[in-house]
MIDOGU-327096 format. One record per atom (N, C-alpha, C): atom name; x, y, z. Coordinates in steps of 0.02 Angstrom, whole numbers, plus 50000, padded with zeros to 5 digits. Layout:
BEGIN
 torse  east north    up
    CA     X     Y     Z
...
//
This chain:
BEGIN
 torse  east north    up
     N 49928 50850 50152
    CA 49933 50870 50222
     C 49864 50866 50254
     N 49863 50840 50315
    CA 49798 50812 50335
     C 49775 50890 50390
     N 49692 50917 50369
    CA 49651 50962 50406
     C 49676 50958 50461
     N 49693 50987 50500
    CA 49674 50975 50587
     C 49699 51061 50625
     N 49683 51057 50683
    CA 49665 51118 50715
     C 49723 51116 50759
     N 49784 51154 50704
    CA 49841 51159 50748
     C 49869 51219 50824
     N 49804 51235 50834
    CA 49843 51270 50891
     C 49788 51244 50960
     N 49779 51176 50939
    CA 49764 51129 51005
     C 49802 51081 51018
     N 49824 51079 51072
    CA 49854 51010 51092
     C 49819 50925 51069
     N 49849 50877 51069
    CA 49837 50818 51025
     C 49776 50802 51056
     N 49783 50766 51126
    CA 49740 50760 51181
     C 49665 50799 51169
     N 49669 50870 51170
    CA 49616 50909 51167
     C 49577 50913 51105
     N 49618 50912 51041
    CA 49595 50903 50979
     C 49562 50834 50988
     N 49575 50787 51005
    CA 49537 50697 51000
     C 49495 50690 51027
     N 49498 50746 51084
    CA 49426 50722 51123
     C 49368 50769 51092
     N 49385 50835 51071
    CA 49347 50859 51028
     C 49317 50834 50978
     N 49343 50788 50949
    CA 49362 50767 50893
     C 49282 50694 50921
     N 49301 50664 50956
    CA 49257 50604 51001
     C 49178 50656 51008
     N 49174 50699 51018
    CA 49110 50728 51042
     C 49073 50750 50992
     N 49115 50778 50929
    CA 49075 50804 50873
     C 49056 50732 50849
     N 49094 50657 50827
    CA 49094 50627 50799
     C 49038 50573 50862
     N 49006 50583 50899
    CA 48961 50550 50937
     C 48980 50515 50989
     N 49051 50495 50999
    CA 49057 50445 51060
     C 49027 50472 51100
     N 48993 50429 51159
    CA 48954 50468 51207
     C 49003 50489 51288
     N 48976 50529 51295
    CA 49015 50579 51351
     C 49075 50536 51404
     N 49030 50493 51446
    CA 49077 50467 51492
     C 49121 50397 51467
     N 49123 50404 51376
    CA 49195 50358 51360
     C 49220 50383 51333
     N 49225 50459 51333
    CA 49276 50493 51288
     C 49335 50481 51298
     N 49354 50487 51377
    CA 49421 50493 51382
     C 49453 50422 51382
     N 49429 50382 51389
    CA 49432 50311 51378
     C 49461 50294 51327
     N 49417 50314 51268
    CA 49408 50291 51198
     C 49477 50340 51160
     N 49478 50398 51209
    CA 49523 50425 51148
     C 49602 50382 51193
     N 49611 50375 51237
    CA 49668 50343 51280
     C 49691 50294 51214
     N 49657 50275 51228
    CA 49630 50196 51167
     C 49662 50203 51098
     N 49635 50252 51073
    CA 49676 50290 51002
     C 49746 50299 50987
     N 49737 50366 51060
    CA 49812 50374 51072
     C 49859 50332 51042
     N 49851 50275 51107
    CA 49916 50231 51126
     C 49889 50166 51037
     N 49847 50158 51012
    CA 49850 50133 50942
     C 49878 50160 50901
     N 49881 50222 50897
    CA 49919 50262 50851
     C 49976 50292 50861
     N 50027 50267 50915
    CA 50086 50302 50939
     C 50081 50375 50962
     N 50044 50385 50992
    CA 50044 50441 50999
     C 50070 50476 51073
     N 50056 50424 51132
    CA 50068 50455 51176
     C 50126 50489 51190
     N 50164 50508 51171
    CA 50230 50550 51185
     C 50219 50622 51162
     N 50180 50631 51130
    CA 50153 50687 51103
     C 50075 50724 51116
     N 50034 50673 51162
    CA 49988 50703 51182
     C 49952 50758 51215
     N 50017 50794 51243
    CA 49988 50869 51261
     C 50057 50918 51230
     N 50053 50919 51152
    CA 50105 50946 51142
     C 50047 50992 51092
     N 50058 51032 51056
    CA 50008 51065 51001
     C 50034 51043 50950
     N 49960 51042 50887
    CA 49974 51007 50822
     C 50035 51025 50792
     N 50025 51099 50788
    CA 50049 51123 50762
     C 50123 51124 50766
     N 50151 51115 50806
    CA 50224 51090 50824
     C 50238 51026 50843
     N 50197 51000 50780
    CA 50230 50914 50768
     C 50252 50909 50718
     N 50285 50863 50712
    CA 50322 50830 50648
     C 50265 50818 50599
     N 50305 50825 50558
    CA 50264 50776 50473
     C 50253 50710 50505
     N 50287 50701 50531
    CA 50265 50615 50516
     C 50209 50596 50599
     N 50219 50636 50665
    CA 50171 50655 50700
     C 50093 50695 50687
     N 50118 50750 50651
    CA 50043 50772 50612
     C 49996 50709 50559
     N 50036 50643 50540
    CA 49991 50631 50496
     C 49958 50576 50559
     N 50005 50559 50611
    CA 49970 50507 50665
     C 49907 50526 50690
     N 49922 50607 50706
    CA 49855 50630 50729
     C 49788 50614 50660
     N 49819 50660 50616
    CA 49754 50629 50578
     C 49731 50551 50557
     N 49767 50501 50572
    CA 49747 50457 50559
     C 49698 50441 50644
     N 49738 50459 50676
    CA 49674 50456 50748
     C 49627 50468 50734
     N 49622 50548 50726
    CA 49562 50574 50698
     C 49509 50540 50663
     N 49529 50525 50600
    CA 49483 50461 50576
     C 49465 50406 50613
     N 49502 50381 50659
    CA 49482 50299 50670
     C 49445 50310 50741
     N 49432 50398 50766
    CA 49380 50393 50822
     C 49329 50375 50832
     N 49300 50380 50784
    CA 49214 50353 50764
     C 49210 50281 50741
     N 49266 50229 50749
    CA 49281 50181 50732
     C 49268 50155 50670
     N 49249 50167 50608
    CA 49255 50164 50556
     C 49263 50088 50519
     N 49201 50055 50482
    CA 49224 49986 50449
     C 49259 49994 50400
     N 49273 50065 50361
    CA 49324 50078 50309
     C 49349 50134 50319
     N 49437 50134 50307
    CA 49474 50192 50305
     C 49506 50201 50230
     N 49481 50258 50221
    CA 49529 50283 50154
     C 49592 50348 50165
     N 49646 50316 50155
    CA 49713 50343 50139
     C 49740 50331 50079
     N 49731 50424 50073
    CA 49772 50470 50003
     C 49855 50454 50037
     N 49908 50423 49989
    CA 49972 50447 50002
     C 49970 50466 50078
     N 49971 50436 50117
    CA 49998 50417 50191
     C 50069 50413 50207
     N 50115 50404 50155
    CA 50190 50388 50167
     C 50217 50468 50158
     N 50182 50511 50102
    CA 50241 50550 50069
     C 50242 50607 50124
     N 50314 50625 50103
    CA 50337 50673 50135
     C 50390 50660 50207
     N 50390 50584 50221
    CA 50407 50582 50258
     C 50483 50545 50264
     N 50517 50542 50335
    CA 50573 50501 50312
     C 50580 50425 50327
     N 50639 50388 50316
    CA 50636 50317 50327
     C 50603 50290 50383
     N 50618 50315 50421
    CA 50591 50294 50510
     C 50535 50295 50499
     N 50482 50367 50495
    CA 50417 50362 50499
     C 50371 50327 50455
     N 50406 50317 50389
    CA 50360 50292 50332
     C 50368 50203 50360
     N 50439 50176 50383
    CA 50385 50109 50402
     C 50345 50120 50482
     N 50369 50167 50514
    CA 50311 50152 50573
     C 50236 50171 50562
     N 50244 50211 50514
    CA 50162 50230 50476
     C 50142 50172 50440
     N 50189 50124 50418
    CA 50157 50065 50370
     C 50172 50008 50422
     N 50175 50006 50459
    CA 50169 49965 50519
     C 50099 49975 50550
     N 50069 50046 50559
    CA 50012 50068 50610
     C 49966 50055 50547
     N 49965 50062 50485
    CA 49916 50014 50441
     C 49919 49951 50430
     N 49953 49915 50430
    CA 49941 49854 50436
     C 49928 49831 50490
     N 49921 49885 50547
    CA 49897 49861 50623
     C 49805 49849 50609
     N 49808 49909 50591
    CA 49722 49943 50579
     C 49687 49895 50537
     N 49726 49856 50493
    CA 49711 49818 50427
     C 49676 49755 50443
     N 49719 49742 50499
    CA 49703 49695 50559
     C 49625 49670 50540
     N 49593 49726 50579
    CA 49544 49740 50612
     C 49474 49777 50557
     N 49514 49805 50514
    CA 49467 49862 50465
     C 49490 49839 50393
     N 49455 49889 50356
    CA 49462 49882 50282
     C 49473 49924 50260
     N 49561 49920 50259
    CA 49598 49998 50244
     C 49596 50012 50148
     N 49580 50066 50125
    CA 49585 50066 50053
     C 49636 50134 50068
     N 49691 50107 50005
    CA 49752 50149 50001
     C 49765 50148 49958
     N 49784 50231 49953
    CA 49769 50243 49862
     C 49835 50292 49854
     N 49912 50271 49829
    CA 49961 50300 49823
     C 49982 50281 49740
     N 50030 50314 49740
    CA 50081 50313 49678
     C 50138 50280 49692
     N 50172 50260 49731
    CA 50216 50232 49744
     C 50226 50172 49786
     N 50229 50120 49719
    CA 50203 50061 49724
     C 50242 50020 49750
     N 50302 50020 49747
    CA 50349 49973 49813
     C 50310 49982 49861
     N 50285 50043 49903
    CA 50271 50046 49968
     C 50190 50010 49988
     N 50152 50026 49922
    CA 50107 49997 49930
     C 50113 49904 49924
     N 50165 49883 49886
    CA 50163 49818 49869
     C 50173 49777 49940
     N 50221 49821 49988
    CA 50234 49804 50069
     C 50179 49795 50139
     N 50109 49837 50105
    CA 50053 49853 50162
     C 50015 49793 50132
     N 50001 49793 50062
    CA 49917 49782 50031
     C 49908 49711 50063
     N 49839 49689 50045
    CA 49840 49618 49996
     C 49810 49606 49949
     N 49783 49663 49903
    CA 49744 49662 49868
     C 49751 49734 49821
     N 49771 49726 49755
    CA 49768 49784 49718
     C 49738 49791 49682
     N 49714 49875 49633
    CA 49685 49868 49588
     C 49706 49935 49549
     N 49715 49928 49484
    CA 49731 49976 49440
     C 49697 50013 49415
     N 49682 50076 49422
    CA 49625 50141 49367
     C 49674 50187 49341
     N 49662 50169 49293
    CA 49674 50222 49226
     C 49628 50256 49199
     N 49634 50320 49197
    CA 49576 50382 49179
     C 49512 50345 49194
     N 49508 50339 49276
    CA 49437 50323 49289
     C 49409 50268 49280
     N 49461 50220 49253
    CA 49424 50135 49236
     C 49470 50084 49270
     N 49450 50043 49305
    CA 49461 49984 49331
     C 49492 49942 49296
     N 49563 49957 49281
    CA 49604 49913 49228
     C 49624 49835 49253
     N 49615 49826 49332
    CA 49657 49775 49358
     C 49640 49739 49420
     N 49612 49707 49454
    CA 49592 49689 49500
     C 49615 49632 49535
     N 49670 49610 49580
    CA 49677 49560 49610
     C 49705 49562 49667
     N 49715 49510 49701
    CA 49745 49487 49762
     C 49836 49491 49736
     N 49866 49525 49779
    CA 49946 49530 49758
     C 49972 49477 49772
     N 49942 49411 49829
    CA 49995 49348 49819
     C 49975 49306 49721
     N 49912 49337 49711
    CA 49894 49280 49641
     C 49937 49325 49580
     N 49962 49373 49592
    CA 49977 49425 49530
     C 50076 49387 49539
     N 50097 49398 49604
    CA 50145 49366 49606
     C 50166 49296 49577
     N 50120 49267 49597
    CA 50112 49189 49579
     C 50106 49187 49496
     N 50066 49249 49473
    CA 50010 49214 49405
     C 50053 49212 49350
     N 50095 49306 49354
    CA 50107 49346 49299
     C 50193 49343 49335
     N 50216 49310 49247
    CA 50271 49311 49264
     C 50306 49359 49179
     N 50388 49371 49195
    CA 50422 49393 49130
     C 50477 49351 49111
     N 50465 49330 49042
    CA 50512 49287 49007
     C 50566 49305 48978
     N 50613 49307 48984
    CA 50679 49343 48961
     C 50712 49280 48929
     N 50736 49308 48846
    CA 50779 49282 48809
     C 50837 49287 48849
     N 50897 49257 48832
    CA 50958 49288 48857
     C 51029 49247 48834
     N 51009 49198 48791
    CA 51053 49165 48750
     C 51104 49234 48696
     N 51138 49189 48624
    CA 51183 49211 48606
     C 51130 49290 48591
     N 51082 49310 48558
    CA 51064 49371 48528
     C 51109 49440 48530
     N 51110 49502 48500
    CA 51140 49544 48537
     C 51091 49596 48609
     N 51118 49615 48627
    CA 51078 49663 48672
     C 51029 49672 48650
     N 51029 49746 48622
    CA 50961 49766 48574
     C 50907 49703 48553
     N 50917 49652 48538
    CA 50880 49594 48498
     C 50841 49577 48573
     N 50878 49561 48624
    CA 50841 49522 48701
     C 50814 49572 48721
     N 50815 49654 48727
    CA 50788 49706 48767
     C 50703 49703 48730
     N 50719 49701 48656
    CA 50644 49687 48620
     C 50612 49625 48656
     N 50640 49550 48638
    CA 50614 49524 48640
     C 50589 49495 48707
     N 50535 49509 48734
    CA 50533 49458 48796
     C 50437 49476 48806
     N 50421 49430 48850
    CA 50353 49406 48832
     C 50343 49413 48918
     N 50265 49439 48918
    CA 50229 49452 48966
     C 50190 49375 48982
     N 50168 49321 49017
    CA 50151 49286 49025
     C 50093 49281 49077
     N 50038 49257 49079
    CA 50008 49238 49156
     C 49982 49148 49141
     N 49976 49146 49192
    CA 49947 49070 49206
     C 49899 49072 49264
     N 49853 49015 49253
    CA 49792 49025 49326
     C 49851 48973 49373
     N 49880 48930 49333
    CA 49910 48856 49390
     C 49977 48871 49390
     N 50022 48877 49448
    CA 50100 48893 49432
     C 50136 48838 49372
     N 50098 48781 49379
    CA 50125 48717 49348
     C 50099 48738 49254
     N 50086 48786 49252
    CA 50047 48798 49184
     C 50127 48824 49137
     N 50140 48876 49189
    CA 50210 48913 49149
     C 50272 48879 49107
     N 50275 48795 49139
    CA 50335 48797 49086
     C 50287 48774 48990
     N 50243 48745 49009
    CA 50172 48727 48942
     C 50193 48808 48919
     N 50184 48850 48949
    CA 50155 48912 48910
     C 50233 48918 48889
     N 50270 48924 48915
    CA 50344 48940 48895
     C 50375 48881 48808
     N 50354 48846 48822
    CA 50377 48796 48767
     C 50341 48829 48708
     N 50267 48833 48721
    CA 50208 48853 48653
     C 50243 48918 48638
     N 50268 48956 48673
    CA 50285 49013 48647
     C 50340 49034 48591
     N 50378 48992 48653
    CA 50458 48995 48595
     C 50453 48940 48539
     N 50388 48893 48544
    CA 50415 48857 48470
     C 50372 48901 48425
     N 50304 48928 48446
    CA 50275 48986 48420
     C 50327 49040 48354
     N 50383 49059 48420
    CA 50418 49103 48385
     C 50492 49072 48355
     N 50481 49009 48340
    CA 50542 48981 48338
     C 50609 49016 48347
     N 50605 49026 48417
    CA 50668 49020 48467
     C 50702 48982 48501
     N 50677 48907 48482
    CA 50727 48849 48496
     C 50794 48873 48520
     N 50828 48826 48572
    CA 50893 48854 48581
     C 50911 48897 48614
     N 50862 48951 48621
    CA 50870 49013 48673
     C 50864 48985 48736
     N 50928 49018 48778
    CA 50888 49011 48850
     C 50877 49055 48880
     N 50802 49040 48933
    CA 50770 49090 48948
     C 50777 49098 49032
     N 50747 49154 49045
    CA 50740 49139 49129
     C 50648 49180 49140
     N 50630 49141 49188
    CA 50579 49166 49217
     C 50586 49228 49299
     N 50560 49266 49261
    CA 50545 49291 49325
     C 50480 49326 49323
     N 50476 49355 49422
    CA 50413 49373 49449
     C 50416 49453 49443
     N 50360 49481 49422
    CA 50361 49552 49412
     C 50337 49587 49481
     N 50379 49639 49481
    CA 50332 49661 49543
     C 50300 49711 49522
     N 50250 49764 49553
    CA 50200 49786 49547
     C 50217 49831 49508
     N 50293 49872 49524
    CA 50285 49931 49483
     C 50276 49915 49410
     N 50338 49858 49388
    CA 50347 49834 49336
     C 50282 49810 49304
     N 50226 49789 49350
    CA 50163 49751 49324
     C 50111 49827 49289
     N 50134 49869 49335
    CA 50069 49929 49313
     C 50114 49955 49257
     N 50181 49965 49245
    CA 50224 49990 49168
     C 50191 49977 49125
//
């Protein structure tokens, strides 16, 4: 839940908000107008924080941040808590900002992030497990599924994690594998992992 000073109106909080953070005097009201209407907000601008929505309280704070105009924004979990409507108009108003800035977004719930990014990266206890662009992870890293006669149990084991730098690399890697494991005969299918499945 994002800081903010709920028993001011939106309006009054932003421009406050513009004066501590340096804009200078005669573009405050300008600059925060500006915000406002970037961040959906005007329908709610002289209403108090405090009697906004979840999904209005986090607009304000994302205003908040982007008054001082900022070459980087960092957003903790920006979606949660909220419902269908607001979580894509909130992932709509980042990929607006994304535009323009260099949004770093740092959630757990990776469908939603796989929809904003273009660029991910994985830490595990503090280390940089993973680093790429999400169209090359799409493209690179694919999953090979047996699916011929075997029984169940036998195909749920067996199936192989793959990457390639060239898309044209995968069926080479697919042949070396299965004559590798002499699985002749099997047929297989390729598919593309998506993120959650990639960080599993």
């Amino acid at each position: 839940y994002v800081a903010l000073y709920t028993d001011q109106p939106v309006l009054g909080l932003l421009r406050f908000v513009a004066e501590i953070k340096g804009v200078a005097r005669g573009e405050i009201a300008a600059h925060v107008d500006s915000i406002i209407e970037q961040t959906g907000l005007g329908e709610v601008r002289h209403k108090l924080v405090g009697n906004l929505s979840h999904g209005f309280h986090k607009r304000v704070g994302l205003a908040q941040a982007l008054i001082h105009d900022p070459d980087i924004l960092v957003l903790d979990e920006p979606t949660v808590g909220l419902d269908p409507n607001q979580i894509v108009e909130i992932r709509e108003l980042i990929k607006r900002i994304g535009q323009e800035k260099t949004v770093i977004l740092s959630s757990h719930i990776l469908p939603e992030v796989e929809r904003v990014v273009d660029r991910v990266a994985f830490i595990k206890k503090g280390r940089l497990r993973l680093q790429s662009g999400l169209e090359d992870l799409r493209t690179n890293v694919k999953r090979l599924c047996p699916l011929a006669s075997a029984d169940e149990a036998e195909v749920r084991r067996r199936f192989h994690v793959l990457t390639s730098e060239r898309k044209s690399d995968a069926t080479l890697i697919v042949v070396d594998d299965f004559a590798a494991e002499k699985l002749d005969g099997l047929e297989c299918r390729v598919e593309h992992l998506n993120l959650e499945e990639l960080f599993l």
